[in-house]
PDBQT receptor file of N, H, CA, C and O in Angstrom, charges set to zero:
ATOM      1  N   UNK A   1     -20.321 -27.753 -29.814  1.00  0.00    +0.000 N 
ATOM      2  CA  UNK A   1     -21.481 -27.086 -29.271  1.00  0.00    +0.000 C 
ATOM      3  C   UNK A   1     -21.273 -26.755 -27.788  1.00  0.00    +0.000 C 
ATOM      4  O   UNK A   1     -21.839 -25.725 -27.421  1.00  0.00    +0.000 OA
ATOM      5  N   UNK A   2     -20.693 -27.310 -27.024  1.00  0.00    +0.000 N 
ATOM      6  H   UNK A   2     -20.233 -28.146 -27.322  1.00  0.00    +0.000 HD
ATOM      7  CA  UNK A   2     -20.233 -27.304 -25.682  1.00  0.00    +0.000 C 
ATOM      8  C   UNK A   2     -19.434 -26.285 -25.462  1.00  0.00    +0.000 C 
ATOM      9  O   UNK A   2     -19.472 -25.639 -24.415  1.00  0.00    +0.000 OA
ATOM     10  N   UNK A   3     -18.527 -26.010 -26.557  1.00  0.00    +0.000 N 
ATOM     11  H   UNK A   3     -18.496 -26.535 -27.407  1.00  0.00    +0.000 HD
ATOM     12  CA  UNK A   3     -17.704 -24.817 -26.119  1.00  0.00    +0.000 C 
ATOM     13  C   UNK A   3     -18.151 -23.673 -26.517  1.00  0.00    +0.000 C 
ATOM     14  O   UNK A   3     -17.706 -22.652 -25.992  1.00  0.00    +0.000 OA
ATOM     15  N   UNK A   4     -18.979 -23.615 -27.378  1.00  0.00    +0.000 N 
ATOM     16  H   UNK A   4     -19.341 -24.444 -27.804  1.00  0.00    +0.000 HD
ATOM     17  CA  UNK A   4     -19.839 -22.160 -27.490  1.00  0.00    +0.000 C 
ATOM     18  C   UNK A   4     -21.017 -21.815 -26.511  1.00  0.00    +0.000 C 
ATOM     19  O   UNK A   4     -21.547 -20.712 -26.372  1.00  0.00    +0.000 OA
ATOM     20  N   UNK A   5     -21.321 -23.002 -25.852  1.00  0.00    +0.000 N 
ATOM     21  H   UNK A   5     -20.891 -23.898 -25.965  1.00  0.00    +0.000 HD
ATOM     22  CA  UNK A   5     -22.082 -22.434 -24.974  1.00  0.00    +0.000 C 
ATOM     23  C   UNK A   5     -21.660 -22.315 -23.397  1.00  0.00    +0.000 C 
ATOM     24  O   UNK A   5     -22.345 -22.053 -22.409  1.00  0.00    +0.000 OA
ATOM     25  N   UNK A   6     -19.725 -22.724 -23.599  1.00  0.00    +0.000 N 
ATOM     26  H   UNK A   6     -19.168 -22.937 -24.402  1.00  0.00    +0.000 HD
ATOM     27  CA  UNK A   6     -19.382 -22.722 -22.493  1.00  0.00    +0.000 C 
ATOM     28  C   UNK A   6     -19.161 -21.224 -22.260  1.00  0.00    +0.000 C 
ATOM     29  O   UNK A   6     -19.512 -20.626 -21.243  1.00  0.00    +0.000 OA
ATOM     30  N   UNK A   7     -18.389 -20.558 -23.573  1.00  0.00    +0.000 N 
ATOM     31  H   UNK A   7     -18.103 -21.045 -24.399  1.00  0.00    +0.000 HD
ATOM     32  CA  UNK A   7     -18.190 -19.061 -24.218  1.00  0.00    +0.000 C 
ATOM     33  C   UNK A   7     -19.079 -18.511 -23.906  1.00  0.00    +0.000 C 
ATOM     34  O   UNK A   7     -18.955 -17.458 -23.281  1.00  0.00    +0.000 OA
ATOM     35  N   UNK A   8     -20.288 -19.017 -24.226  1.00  0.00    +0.000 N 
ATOM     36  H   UNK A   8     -20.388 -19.872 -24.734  1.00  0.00    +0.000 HD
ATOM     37  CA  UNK A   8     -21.854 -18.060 -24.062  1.00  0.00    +0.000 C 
ATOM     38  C   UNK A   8     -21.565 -17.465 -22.408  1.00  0.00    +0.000 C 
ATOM     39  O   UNK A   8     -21.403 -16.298 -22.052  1.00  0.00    +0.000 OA
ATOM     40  N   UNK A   9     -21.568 -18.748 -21.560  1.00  0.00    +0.000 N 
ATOM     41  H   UNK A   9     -21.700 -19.696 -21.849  1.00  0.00    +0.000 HD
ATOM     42  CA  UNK A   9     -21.732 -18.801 -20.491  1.00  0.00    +0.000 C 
ATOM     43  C   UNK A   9     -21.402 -17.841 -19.478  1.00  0.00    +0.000 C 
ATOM     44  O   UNK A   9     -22.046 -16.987 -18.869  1.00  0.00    +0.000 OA
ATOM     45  N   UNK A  10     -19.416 -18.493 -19.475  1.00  0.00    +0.000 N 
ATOM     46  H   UNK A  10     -18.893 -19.187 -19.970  1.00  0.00    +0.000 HD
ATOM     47  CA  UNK A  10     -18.933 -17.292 -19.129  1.00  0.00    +0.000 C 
ATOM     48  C   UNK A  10     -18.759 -15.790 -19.770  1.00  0.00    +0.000 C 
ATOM     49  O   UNK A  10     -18.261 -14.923 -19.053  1.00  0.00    +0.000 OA
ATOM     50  N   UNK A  11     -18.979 -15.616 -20.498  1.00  0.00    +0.000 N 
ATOM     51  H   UNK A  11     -19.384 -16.320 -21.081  1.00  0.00    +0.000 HD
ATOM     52  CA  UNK A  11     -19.090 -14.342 -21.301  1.00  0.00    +0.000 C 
ATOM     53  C   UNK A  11     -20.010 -13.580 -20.348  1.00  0.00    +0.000 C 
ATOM     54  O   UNK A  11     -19.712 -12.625 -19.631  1.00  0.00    +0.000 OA
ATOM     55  N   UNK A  12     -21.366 -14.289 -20.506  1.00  0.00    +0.000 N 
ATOM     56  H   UNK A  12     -21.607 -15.066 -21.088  1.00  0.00    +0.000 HD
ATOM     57  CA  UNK A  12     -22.549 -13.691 -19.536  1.00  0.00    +0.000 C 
ATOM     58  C   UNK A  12     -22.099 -13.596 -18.313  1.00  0.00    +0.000 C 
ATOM     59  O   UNK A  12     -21.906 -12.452 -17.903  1.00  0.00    +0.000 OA
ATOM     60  N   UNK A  13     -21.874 -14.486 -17.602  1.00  0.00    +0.000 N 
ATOM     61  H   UNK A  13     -22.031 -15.416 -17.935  1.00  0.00    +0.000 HD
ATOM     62  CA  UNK A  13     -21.180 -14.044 -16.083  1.00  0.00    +0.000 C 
ATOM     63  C   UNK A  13     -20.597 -13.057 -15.951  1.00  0.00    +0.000 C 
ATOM     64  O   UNK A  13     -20.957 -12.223 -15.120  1.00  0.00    +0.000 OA
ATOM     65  N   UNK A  14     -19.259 -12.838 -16.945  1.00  0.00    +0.000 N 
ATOM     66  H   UNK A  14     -18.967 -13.515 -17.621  1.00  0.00    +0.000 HD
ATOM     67  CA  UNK A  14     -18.219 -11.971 -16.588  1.00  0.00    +0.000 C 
ATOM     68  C   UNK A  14     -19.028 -10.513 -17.084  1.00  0.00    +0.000 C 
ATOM     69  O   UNK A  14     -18.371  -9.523 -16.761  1.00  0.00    +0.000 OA
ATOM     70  N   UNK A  15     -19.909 -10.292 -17.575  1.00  0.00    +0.000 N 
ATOM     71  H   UNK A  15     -20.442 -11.096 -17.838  1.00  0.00    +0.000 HD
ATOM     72  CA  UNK A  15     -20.944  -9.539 -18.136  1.00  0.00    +0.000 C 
ATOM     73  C   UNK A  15     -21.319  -8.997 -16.791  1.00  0.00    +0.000 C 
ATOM     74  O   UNK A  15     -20.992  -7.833 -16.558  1.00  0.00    +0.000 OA
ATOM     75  N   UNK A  16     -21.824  -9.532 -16.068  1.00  0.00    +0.000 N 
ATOM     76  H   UNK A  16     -22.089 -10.477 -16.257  1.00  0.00    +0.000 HD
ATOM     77  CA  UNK A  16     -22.559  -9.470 -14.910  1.00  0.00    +0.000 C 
ATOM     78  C   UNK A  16     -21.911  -9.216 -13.876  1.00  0.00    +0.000 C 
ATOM     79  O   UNK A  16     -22.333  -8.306 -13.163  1.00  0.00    +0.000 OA
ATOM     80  N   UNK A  17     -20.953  -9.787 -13.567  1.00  0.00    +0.000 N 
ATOM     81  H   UNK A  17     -20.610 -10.527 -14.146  1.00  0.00    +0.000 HD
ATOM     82  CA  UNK A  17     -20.166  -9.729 -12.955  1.00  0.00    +0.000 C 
ATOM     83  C   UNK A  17     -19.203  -8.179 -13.070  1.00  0.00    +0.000 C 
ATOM     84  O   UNK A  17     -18.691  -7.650 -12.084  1.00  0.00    +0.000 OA
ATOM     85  N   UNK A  18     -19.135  -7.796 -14.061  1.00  0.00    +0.000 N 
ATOM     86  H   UNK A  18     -19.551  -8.226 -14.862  1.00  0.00    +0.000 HD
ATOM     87  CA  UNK A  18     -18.574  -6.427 -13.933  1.00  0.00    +0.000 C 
ATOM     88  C   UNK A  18     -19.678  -4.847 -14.152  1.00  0.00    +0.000 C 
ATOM     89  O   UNK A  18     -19.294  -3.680 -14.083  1.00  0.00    +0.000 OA
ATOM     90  N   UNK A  19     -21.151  -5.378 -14.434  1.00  0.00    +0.000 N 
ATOM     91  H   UNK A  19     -21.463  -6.327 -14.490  1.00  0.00    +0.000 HD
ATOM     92  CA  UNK A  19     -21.947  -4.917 -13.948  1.00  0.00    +0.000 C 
ATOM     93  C   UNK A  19     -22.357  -4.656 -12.510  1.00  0.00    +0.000 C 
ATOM     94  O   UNK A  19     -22.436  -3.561 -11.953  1.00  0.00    +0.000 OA
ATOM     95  N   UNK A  20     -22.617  -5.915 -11.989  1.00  0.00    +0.000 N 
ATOM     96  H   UNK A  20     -22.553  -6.804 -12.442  1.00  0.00    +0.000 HD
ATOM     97  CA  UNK A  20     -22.307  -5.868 -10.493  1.00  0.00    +0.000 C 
ATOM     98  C   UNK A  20     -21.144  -4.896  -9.639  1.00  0.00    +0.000 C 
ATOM     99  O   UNK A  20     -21.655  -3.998  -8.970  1.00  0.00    +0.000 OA
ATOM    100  N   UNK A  21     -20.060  -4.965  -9.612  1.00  0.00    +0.000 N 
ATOM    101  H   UNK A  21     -19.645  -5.695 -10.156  1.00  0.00    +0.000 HD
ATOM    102  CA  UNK A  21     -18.904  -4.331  -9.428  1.00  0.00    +0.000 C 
ATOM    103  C   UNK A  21     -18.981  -2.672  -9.706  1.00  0.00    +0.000 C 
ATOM    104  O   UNK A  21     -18.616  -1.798  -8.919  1.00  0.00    +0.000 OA
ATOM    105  N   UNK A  22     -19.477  -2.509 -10.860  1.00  0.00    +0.000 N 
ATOM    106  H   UNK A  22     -19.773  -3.219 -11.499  1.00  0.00    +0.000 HD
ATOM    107  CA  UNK A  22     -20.068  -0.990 -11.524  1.00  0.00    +0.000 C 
ATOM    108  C   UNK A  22     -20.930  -0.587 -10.226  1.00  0.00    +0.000 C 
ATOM    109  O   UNK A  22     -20.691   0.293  -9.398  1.00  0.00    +0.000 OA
ATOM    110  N   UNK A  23     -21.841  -1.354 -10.285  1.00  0.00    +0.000 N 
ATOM    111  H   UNK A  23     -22.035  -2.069 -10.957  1.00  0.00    +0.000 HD
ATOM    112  CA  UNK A  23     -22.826  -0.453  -9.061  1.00  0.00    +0.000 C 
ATOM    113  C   UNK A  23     -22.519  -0.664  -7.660  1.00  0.00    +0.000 C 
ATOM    114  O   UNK A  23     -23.077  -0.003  -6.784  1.00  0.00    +0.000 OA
ATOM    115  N   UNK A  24     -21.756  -1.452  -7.441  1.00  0.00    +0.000 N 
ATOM    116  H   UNK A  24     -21.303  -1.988  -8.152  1.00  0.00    +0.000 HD
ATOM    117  CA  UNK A  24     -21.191  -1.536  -6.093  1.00  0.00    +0.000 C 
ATOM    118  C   UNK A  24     -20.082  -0.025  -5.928  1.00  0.00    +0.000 C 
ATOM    119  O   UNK A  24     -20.154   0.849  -5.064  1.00  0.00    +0.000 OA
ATOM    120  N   UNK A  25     -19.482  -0.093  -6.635  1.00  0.00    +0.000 N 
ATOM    121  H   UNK A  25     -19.424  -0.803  -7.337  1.00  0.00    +0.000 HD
ATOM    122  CA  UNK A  25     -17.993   1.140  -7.048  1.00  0.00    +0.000 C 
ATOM    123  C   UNK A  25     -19.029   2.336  -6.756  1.00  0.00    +0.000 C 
ATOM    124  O   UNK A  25     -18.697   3.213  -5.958  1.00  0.00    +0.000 OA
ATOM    125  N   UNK A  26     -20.231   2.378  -7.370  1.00  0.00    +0.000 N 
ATOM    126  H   UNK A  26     -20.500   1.666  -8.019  1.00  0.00    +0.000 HD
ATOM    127  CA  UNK A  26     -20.951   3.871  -7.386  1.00  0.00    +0.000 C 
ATOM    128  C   UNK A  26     -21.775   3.767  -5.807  1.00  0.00    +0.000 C 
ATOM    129  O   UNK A  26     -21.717   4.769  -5.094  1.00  0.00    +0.000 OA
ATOM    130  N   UNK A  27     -22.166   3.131  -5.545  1.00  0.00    +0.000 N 
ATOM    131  H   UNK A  27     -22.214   2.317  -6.125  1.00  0.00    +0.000 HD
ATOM    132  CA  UNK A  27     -22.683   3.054  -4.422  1.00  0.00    +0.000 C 
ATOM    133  C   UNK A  27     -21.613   2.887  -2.962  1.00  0.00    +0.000 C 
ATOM    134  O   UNK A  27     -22.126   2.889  -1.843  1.00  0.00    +0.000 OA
ATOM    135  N   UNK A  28     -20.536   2.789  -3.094  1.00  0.00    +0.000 N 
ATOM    136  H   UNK A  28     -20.119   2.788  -4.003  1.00  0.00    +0.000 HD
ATOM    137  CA  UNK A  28     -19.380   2.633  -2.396  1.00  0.00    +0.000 C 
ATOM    138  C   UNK A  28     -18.673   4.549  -2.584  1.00  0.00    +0.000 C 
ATOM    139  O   UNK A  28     -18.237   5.189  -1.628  1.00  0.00    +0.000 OA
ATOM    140  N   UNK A  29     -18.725   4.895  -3.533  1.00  0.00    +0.000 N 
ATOM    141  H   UNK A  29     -19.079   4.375  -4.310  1.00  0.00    +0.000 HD
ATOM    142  CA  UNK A  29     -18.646   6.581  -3.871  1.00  0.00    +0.000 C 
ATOM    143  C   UNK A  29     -19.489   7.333  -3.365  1.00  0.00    +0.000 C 
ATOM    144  O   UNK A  29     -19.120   8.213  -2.587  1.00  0.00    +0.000 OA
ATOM    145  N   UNK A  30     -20.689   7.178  -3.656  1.00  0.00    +0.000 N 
ATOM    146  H   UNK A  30     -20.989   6.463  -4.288  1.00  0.00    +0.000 HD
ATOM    147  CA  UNK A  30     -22.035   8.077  -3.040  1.00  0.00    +0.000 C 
ATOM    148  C   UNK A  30     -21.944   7.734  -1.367  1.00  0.00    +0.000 C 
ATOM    149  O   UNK A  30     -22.301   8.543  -0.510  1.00  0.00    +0.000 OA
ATOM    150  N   UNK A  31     -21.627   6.949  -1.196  1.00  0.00    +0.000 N 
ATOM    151  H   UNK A  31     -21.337   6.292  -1.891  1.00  0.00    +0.000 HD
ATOM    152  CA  UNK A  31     -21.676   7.104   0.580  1.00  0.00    +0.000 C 
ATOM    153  C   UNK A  31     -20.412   7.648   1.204  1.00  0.00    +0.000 C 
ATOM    154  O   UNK A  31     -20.297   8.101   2.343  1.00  0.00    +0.000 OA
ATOM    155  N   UNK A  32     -19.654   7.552   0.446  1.00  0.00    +0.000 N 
ATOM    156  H   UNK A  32     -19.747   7.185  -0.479  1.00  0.00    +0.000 HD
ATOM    157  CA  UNK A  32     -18.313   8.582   0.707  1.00  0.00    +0.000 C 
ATOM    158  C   UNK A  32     -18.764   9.823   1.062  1.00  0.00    +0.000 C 
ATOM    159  O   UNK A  32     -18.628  10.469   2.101  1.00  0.00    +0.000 OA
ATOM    160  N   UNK A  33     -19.374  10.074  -0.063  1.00  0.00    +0.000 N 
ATOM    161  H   UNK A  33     -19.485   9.550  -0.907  1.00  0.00    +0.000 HD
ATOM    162  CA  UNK A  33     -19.535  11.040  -0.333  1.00  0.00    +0.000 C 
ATOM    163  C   UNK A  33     -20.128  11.767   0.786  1.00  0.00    +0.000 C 
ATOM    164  O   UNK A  33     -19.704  12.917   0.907  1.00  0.00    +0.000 OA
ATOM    165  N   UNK A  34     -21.131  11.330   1.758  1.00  0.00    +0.000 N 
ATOM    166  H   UNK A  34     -21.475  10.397   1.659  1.00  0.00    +0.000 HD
ATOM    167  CA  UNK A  34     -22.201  11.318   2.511  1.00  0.00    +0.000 C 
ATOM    168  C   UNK A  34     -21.412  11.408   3.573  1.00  0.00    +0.000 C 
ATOM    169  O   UNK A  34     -21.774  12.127   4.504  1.00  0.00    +0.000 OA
ATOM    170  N   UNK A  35     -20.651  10.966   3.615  1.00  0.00    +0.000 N 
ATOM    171  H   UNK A  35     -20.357  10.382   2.859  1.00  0.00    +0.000 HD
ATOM    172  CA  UNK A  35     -19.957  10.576   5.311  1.00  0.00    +0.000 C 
ATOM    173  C   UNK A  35     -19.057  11.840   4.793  1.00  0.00    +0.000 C 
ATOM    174  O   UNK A  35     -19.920  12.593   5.244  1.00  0.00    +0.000 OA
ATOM    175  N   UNK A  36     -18.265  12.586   4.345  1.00  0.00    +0.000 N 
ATOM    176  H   UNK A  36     -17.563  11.974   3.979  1.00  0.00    +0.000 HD
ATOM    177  CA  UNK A  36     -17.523  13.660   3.547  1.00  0.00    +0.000 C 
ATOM    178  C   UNK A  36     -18.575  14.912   4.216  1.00  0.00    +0.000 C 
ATOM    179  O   UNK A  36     -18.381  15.744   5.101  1.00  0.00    +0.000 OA
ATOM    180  N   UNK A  37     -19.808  14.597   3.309  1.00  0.00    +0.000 N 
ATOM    181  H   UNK A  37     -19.966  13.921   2.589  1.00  0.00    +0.000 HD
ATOM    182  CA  UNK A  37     -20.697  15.745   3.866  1.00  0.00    +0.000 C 
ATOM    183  C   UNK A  37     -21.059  15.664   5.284  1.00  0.00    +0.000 C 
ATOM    184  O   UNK A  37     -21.270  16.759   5.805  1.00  0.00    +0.000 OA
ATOM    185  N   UNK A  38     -21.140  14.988   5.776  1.00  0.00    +0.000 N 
ATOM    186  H   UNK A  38     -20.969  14.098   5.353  1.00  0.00    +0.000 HD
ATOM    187  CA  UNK A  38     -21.692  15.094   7.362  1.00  0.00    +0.000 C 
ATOM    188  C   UNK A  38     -20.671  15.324   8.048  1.00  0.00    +0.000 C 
ATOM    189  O   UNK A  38     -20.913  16.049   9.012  1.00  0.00    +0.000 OA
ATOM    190  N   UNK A  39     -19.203  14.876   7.910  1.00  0.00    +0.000 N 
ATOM    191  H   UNK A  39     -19.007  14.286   7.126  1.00  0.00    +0.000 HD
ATOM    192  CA  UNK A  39     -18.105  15.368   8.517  1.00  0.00    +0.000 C 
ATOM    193  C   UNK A  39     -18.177  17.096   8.686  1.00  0.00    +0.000 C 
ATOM    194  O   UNK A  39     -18.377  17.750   9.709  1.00  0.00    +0.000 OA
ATOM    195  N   UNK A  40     -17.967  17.503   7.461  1.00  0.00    +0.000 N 
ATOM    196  H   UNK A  40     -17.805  16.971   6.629  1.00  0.00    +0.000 HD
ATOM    197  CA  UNK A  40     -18.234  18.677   7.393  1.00  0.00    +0.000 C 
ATOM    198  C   UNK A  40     -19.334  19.382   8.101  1.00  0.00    +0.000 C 
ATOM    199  O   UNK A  40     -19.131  20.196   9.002  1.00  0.00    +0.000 OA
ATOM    200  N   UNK A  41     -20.431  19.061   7.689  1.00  0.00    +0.000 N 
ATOM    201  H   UNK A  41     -20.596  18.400   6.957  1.00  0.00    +0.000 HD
ATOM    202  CA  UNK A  41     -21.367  19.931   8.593  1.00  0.00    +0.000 C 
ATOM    203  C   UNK A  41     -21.371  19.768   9.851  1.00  0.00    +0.000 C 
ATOM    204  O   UNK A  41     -22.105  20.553  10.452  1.00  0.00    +0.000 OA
ATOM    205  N   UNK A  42     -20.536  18.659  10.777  1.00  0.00    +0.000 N 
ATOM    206  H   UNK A  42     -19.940  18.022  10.289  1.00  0.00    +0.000 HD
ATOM    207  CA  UNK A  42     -20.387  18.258  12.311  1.00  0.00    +0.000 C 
ATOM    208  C   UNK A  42     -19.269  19.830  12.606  1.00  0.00    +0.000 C 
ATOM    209  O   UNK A  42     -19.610  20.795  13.290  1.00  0.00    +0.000 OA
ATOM    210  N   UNK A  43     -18.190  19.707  12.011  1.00  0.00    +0.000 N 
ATOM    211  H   UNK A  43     -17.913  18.923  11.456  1.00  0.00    +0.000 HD
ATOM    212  CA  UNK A  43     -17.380  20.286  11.583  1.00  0.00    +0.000 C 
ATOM    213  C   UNK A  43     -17.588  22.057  12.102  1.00  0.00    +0.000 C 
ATOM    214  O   UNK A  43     -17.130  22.786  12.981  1.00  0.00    +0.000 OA
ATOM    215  N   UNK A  44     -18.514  22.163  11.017  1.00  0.00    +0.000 N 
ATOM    216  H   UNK A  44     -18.886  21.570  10.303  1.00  0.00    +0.000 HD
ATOM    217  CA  UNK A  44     -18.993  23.762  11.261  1.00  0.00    +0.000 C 
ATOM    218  C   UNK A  44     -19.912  24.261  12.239  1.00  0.00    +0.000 C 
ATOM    219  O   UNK A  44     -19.855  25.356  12.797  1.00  0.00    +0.000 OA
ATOM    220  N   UNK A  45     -20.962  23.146  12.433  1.00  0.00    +0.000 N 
ATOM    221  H   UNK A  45     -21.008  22.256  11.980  1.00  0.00    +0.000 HD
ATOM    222  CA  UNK A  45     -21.447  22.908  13.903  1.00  0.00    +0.000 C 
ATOM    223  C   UNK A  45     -20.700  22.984  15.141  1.00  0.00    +0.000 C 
ATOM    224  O   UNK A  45     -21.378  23.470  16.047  1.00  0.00    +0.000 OA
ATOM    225  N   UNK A  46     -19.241  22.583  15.553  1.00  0.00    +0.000 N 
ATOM    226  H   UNK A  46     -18.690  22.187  14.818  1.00  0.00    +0.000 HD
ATOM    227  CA  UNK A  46     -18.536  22.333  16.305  1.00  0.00    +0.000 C 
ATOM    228  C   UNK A  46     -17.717  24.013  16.540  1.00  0.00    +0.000 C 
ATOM    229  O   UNK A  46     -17.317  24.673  17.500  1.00  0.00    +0.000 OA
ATOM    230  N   UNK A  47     -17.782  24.177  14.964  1.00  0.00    +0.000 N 
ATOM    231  H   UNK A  47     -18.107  23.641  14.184  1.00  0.00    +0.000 HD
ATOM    232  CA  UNK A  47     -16.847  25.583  15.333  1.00  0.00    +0.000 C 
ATOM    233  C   UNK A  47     -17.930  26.659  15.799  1.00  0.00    +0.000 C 
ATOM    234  O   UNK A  47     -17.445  27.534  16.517  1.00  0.00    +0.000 OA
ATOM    235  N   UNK A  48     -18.967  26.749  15.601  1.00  0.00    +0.000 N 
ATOM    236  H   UNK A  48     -19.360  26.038  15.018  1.00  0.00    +0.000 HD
ATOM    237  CA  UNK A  48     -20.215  27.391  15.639  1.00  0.00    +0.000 C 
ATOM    238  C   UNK A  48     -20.379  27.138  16.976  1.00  0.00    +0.000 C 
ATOM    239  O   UNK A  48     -20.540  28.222  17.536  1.00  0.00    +0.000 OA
ATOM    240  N   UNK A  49     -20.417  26.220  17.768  1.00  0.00    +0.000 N 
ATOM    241  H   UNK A  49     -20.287  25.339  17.313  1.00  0.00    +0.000 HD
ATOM    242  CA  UNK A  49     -20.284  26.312  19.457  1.00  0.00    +0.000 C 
ATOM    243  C   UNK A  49     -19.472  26.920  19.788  1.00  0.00    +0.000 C 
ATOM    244  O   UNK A  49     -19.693  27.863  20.548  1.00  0.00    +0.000 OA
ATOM    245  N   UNK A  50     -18.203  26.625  19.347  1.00  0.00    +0.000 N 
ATOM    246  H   UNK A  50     -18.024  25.859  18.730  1.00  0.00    +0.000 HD
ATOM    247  CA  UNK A  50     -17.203  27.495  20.096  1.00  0.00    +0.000 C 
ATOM    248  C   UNK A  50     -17.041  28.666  19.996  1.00  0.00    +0.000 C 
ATOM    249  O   UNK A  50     -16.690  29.293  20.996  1.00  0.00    +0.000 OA
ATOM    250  N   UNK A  51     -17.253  29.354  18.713  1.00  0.00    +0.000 N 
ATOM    251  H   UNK A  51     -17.538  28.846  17.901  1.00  0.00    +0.000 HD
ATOM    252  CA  UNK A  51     -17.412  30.704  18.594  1.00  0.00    +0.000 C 
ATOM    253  C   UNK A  51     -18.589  31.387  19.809  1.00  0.00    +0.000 C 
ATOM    254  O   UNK A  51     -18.219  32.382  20.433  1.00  0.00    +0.000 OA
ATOM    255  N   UNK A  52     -19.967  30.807  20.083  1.00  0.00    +0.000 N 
ATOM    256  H   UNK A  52     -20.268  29.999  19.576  1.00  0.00    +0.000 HD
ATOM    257  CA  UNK A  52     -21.214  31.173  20.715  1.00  0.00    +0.000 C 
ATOM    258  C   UNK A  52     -20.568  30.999  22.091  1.00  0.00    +0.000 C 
ATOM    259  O   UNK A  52     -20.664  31.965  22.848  1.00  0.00    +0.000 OA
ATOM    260  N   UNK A  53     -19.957  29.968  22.506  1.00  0.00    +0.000 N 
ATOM    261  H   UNK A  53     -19.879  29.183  21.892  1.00  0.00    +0.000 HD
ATOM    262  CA  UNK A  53     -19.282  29.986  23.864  1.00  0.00    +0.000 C 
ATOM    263  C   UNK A  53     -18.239  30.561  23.977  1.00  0.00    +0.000 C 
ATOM    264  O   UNK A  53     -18.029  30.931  25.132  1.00  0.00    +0.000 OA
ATOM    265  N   UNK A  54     -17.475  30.804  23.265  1.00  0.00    +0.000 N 
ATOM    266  H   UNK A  54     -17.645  30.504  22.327  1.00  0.00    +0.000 HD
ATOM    267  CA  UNK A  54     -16.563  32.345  23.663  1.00  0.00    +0.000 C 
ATOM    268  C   UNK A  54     -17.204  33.154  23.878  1.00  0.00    +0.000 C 
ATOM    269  O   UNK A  54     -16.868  33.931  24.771  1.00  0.00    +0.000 OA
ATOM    270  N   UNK A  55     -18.456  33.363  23.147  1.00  0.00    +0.000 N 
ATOM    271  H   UNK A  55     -18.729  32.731  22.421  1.00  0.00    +0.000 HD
ATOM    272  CA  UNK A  55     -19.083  35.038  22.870  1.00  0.00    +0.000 C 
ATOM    273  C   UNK A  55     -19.381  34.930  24.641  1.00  0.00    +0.000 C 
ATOM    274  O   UNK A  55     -18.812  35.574  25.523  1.00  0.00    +0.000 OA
ATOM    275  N   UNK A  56     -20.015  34.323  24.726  1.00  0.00    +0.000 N 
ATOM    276  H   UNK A  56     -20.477  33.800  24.009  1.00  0.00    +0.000 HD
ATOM    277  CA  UNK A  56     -20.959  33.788  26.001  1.00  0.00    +0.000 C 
ATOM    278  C   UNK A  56     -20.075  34.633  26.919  1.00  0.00    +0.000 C 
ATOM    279  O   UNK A  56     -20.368  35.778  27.265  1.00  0.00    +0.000 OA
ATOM    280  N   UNK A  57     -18.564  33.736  27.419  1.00  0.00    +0.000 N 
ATOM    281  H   UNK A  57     -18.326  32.806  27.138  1.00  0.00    +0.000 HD
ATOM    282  CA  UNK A  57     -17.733  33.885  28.241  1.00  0.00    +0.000 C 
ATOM    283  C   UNK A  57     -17.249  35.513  28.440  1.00  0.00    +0.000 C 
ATOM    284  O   UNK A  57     -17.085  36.195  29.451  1.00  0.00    +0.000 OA
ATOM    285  N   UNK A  58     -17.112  35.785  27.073  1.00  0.00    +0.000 N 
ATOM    286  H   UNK A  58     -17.246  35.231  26.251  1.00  0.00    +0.000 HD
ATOM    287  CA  UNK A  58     -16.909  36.944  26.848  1.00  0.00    +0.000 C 
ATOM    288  C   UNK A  58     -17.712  38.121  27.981  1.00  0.00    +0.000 C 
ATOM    289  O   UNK A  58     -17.286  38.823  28.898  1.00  0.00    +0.000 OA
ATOM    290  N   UNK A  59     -18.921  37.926  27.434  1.00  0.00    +0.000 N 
ATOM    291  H   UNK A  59     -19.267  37.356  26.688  1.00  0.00    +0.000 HD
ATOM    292  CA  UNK A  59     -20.135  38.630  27.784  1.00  0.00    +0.000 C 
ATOM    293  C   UNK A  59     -20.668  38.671  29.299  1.00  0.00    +0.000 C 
ATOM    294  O   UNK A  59     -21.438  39.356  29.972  1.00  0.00    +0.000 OA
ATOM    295  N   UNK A  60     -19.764  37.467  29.474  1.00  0.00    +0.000 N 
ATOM    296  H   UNK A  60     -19.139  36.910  28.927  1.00  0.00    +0.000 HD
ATOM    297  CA  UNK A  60     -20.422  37.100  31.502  1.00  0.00    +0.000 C 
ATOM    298  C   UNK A  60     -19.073  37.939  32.020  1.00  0.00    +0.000 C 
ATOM    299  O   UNK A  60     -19.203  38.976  32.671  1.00  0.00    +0.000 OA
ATOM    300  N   UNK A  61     -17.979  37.484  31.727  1.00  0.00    +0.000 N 
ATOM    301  H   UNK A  61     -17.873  36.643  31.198  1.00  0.00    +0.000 HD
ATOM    302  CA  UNK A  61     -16.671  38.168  31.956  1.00  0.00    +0.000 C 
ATOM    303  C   UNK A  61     -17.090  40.168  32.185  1.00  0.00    +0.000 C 
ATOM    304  O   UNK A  61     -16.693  40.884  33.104  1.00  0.00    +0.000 OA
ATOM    305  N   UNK A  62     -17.677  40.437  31.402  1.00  0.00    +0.000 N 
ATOM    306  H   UNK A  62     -18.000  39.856  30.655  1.00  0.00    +0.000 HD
ATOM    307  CA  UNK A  62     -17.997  41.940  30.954  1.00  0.00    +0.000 C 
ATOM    308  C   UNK A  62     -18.890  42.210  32.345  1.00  0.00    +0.000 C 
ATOM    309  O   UNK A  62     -18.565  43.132  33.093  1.00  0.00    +0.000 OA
ATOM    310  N   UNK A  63     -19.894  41.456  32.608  1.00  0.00    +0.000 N 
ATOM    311  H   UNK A  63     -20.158  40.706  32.000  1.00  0.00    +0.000 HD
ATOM    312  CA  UNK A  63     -21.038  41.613  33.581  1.00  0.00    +0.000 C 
ATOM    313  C   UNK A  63     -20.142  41.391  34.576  1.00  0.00    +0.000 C 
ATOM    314  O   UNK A  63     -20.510  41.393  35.751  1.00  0.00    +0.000 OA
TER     315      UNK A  63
C-alpha cells in the first residue's frame, strides 16, 4: 500500500511539476516577445529622429 501511494505521489508532483515549467516556458516566451517588440519600435523611433534631424539641418543649411 505504501508503494502505490508512494507512485500516486510522485506521479502527482512530477504532474505538476511539468505543468508548472509549461507556464513558466510560455510566460518566459511572451515577454520575449515584448522586449523583441519594443526593441523594434525604439528602433524606428530612433531612425525617425534622424531622418527629421537631417531634414532639419538640411533646411537651416538652405536658409
Amino acid at each position: 500500500m505504501v508503494k502505490v501511494a508512494t507512485f500516486f505521489g510522485m506521479s502527482l508532483g512530477a504532474f505538476v511539476f511539468w505543468q508548472t515549467m509549461d507556464k513558466v516556458h510560455v510566460w518566459i516566451a511572451l515577454h520575449q516577445d515584448e522586449k523583441q517588440e519594443k526593441m523594434k519600435k525604439e528602433e524606428e523611433i530612433r531612425k525617425m529622429r534622424e531622418e527629421l534631424l537631417k531634414q532639419n539641418k538640411e533646411r537651416d543649411s538652405l536658409l
